[in-house]
N, C-alpha and C positions, 0 to 999 in steps of 0.2 A: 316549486315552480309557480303554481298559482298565488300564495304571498307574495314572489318576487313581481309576479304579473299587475298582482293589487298596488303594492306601494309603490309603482312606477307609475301605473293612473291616478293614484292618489296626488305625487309627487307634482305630473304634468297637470293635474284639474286644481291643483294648489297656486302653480306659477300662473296658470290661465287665472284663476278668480282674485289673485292680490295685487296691493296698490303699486304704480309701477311711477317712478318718478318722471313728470316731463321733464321732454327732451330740450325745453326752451324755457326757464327761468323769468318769467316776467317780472318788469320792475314798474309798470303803470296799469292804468287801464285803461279800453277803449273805448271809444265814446256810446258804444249800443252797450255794453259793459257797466257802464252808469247808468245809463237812463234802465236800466231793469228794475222793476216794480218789484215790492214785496208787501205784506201788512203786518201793520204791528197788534199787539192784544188785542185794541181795540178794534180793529179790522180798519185803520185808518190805511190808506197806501203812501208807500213813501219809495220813493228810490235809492238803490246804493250812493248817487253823487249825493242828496239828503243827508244820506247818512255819514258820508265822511265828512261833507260839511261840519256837521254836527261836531265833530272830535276833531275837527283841524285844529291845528296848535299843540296837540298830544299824539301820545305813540298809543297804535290802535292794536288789542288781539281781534280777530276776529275767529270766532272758535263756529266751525260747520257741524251739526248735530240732528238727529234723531231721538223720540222715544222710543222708535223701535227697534233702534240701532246697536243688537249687544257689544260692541267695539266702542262705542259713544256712550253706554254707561259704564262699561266698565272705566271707562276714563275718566269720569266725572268727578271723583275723588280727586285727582290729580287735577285736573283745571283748575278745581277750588282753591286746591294747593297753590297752583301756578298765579293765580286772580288774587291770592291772600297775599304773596309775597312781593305782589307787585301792585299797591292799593293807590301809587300815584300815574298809573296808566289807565286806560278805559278797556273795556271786554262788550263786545257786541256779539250774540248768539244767531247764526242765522239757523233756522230749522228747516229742514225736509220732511218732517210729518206731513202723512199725505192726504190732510184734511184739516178745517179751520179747528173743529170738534179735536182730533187728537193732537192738534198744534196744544190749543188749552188745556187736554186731559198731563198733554207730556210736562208744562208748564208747572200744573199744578202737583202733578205724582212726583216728578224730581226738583219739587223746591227751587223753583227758577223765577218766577211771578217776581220777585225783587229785582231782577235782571235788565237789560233793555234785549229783548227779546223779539224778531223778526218770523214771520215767514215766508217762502215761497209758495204763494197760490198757484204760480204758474207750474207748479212741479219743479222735477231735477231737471229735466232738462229747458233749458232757456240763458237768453244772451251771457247773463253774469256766467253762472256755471260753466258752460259751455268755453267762453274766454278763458276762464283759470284752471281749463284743465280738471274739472270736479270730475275724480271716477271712482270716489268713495270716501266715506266718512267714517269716524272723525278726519275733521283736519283742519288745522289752525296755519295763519300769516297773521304776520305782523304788518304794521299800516303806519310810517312815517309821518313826523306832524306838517307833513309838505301833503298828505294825501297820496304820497307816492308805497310800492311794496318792498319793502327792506327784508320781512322775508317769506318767500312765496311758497314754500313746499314745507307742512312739516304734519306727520300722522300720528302724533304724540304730544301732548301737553308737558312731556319729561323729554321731549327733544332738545337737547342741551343748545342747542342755535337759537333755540325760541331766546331763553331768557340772554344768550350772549349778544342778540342783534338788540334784542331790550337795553339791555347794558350801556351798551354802544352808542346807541339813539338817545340815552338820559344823560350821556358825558359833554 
């Protein structure tokens, strides 16, 4: 009885603490949604509308990450994967590291420093985040070379939607 008692709190404290798809698929962003700051290595700040600027005219991943995230390294192999097979799109890494020091330390301990690399000073929670539904990481969209989201929900870099909305967007 108390096994039964345990893996049914286990069970319930499992559906409580994992990623839960929204209810509302977004295909843009909103204007407080763009104008949210981040910095990059250099501790320059830049905004998300900055940054899709930057990649407009290409299909954008945008891959959400941590160093201290063991879901986000263990996936890390797999983005590379996902990054190598697709060398004529761009990858933008936004980080949650919750510090400028372990933004850097994460940088430089998983071989990322090559990368265009972000992060959020302002923490998780704030405008961007907040808009898209962030309630844990990893988690990758894809970014139309219009700026618009083609695809808004995926918690795997082997989510077969990533590379098929890829596909689709380079035809």
């Amino acid at each position: 009885m108390k096994k039964l008692l345990l893996l049914l709190m286990m069970g319930i404290f499992g559906l409580g603490c994992s990623q839960q798809t929204p209810k509302v698929l977004k295909k843009s962003f909103s204007k407080e949604a763009l104008a949210q700051k981040l910095e990059d290595e250099d501790g320059k700040t830049v905004t998300i509308q900055q940054i899709l600027d930057q990649h407009k005219g290409k299909v954008l991943v945008i891959d959400f990450w941590a160093g201290w995230c063991r879901d986000c390294l263990n996936a890390l192999p797999k983005a590379r994967e996902l990054e190598e097979n697709n060398k004529n799109i761009d990858f933008v890494f936004l980080s949650l590291d919750r510090s400028k020091e372990g933004f850097d330390r994460s940088l430089e301990k998983f071989e990322m420093k090559d990368k265009e690399n972000y992060w959020f000073s302002s923490g998780w929670k704030n405008d961007f985040n907040n808009y898209v539904d962030l309630n844990w990481i990893p988690r990758y969209m894809v970014i139309d070379q219009k700026s618009a989201i083609a695809k808004y929900y995926a918690i795997t870099p082997e989510d077969p939607e990533i590379q098929a909305t890829i596909d689709q967007l380079l035809k």
